[in-house]
N, C-alpha and C positions, 0 to 999 in steps of 0.2 A: 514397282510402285512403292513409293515411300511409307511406309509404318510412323513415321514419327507427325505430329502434327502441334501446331503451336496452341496453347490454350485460349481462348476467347476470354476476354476482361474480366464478362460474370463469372466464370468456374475459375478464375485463378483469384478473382476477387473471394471466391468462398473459402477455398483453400488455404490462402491467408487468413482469413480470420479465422479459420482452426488451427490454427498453429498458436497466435497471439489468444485468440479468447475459448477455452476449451467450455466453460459455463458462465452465469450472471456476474460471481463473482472474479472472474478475468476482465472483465466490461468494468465494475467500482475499480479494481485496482488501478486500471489504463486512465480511468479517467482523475482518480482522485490524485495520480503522479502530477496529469494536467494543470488540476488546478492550482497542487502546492508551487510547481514549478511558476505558475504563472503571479505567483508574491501574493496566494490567499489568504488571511487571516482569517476568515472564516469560512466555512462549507456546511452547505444544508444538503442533505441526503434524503429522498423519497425512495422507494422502496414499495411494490405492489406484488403480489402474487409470485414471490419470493426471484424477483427477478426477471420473470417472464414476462410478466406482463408491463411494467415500467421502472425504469431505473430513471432518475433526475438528480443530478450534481447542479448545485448553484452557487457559484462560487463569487468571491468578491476584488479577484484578483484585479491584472493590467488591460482584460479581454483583446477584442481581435476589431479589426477594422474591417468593412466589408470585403473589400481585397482579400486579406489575410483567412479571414469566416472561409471562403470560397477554396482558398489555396487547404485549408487543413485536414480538408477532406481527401485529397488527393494521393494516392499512394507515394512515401518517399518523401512528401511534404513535412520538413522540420524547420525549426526556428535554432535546435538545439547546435547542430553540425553543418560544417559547410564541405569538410572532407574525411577520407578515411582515416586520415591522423587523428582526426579532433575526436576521435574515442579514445584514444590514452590519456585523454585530457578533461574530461567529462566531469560535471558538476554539478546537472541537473540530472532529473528519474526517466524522463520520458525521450526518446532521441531518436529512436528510428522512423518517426514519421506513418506509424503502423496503425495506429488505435485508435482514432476515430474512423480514420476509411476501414478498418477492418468491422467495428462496431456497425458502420454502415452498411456495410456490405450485406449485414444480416440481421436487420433488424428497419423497424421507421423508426430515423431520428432527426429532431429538432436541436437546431444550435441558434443559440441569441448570442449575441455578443456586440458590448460597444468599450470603447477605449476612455479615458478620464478626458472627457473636455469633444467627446465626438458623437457622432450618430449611430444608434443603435441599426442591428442586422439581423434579419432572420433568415435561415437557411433551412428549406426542409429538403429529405431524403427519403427514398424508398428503394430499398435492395442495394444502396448504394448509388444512385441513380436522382437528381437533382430534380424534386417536383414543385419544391415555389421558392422566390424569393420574395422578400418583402420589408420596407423599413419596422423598426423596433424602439419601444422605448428606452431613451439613451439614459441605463442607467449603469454606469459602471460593471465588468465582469463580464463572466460567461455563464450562462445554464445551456446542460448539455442532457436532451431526453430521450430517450431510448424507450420505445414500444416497440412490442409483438417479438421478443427475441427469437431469432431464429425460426423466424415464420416459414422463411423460405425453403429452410433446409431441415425439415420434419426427420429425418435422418438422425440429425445432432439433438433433438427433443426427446429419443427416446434415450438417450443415453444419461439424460439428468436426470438426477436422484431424487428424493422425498423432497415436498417441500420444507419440511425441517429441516433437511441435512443442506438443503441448498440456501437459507436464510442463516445456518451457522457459517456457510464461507465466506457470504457475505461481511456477516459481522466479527469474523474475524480478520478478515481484509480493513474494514473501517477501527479496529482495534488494534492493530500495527501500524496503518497509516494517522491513526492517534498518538501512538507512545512513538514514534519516529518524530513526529512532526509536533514539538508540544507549545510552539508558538500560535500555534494555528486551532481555534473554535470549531467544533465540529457540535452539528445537530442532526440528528438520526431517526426518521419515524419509519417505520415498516405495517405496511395496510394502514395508515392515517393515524396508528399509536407511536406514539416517543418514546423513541427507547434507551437514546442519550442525547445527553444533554452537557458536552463536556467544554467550558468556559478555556480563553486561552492562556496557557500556563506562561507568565511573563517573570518569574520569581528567576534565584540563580536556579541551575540546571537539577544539581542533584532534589532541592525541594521540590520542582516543577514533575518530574519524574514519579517521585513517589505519591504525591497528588494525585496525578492521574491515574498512576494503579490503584490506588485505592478505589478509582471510581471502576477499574476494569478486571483489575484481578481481585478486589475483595478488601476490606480494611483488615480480615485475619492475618493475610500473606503480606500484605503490600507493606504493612507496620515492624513485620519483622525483618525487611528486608537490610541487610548488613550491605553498606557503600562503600569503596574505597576509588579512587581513582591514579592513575598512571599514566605519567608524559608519554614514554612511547607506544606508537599506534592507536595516541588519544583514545587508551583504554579506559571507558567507565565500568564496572561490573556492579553491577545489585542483585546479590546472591541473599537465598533462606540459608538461617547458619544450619546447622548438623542438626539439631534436633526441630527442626520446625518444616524437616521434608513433606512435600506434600505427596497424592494418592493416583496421578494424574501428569500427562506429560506436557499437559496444552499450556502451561502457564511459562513457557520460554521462548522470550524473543532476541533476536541478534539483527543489530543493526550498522551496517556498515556507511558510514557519511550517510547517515537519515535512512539509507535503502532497507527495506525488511529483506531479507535473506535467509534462506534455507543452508546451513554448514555445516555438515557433519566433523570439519576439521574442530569446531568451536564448543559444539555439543559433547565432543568426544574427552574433550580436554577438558572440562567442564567436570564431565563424570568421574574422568580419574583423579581428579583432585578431591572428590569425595568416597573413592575407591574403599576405602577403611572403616569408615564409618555408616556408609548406606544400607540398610537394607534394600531386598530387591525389589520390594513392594513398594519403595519410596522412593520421589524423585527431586532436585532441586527445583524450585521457581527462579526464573533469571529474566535479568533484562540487563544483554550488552550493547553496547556503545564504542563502535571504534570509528577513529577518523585516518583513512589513509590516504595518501598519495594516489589518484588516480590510476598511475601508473603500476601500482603494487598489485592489482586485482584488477582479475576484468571480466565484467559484464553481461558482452557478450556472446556468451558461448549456447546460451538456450532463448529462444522466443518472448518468456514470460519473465525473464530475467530473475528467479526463482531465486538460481543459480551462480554462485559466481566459483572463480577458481586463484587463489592466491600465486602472487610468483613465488612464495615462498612456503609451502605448506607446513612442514617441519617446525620453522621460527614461529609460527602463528600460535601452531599446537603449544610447543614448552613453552613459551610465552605466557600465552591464556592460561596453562594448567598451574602455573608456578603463582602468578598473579591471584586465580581465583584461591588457590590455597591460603594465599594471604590474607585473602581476604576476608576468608571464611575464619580461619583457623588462631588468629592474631587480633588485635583490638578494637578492630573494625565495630563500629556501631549502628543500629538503624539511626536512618534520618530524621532528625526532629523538623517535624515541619505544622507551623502552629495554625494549623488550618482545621476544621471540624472535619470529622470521620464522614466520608460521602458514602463509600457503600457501593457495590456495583448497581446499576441502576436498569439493567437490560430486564425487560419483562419481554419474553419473546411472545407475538399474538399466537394465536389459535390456530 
């Protein structure tokens, strides 16, 4: 008698969402790719019981037609791909078709969505499992709400952290998909308080940038930060020069074609360009900027797309470390940008 047996929909629909959404904020990330990919300019963000209990994106994007509402839920459902080639080719954040069915899968959620010039949709869900439909008012966009995370699978409840520590991933997911995205408005209340407020940055790139850290990394850091830019691998760097290290590692972000990205190749080379100078109790603040060829990097090697891995690790490294030296160490200047001092603005609730 056979040992092996094939999973049932519900236990392989759970399975997948732990793979793609490990906490609340794997759910903002998935979703907020959504709605930039889908041409938003602006994004409202609700936020209750640090996750658990409701996450709500409302976005003002191209939304979905009832047809389309119904197909997005469906595992493998994309708009992004049509074959296995078309990931060398990749343009937009969200592709595999994962994260709303996987958000479904473990959690009740509501989808509205209507198109410019069409009828609104409402789609609800329970465990993954389709409990009503219903017309919606046609107003442009999608909101996409999420209650009771993880109701079903009490399992993956105990393994979430403080509610403090899990309203910080949060708002550091909405603080990458900020400074990545700085065309695009974002408002952010957490328990019914506002806790950014950030207008969409429309100026050129480099002024637009340091605007917005001002509002997120601080007007101390963000004012001192030194710019310089470079043709290949549409490198931006905006590095603290040599004496304005800060005390703190969290103030570095790398952003590959708009993607937030975890790179130790980037980080690394980053450091040794300040090898000489650093003490060890200090660290730089960064925000990079590279634009590559699809084909240079790829994506998919982990779930949460965290991760990426270069074809060329080595070129990346001396590149970045020779670049940030320049940039640091040479006549690079902070950006003047004639906008008043914002301030970070995050008051986290209680």
């Amino acid at each position: 008698m056979s040992n092996i047996r094939v999973l049932d929909e519900k236990t392989a629909g759970k399975i997948a969402a732990g793979e793609v959404i490990e906490r609340p904020a794997g759910v903002l990330k998935e979703l907020l790719e959504n709605a930039v990919d889908a041409g938003a300019t602006c994004v409202n963000v609700d936020i209750e019981g640090a996750g658990r209990d409701l996450i709500r994106i409302n976005d003002n994007g191209c939304g979905m037609s009832a047809e389309d509402l119904a197909l997005s839920v469906m595992r493998h459902a994309t708009s992004k791909i049509r074959a296995f080639d078309d990931l060398a080719s990749l343009t937009t954040f969200g592709f595999r078709g994962e994260a709303l069915y996987s958000a479904a899968a473990v959690s009740r959620m509501t989808l509205t969505s209507c198109t410019e010039g069409g009828s609104g949709s409402r789609l609800e869900l329970h465990a993954g499992k389709v409990f009503a439909q219903s017309p919606a008012p046609s107003i442009r966009g999608t909101t996409v709400e999420i209650r009771d995370l993880f109701y079903n699978v009490p399992a993956r409840l105990k393994f979430l952290k403080s509610d403090a520590y899990e309203r910080a991933c949060l708002l550091k997911v909405i603080e990458e998909s900020a400074l990545a995205n700085l065309h695009v408005g974002y408002r952010v209340s957490i328990n019914g308080r506002r806790v950014y407020d950030l207008p969409a940055e429309n100026g050129p790139m480099a002024e637009a940038a340091v605007s917005r850290a001002r509002q997120i990394l601080g007007d101390e850091v963000a004012n001192t930060l030194v710019f310089k830019e470079f043709g290949e691998m549409g490198l931006k760097l905006f590095l603290t020069p040599a004496d304005k290290l800060v005390s703190v590692r969290d103030m570095q972000y790398v952003f590959v074609n708009r993607r937030p990205i975890d790179s130790k190749t980037v980080q690394q080379a980053i450091y040794k360009a300040y090898q000489n100078v650093r003490p060890k109790d200090r660290h730089p603040a960064f925000l990079v900027y590279m634009t590559l060829d699809p084909s240079d990097f790829d994506v998919n090697i982990h779930p949460q797309k965290r991760d990426i891995r270069f074809v060329n690790e080595n070129k990346v490294f001396s590149f970045i470390m020779h670049c940030a030296g320049e940039t640091v160490f040479t006549n690079a200047r902070p950006v003047d940008v004639a906008l008043p001092a914002a301030g970070p603005s995050v008051t986290l609730p209680e």
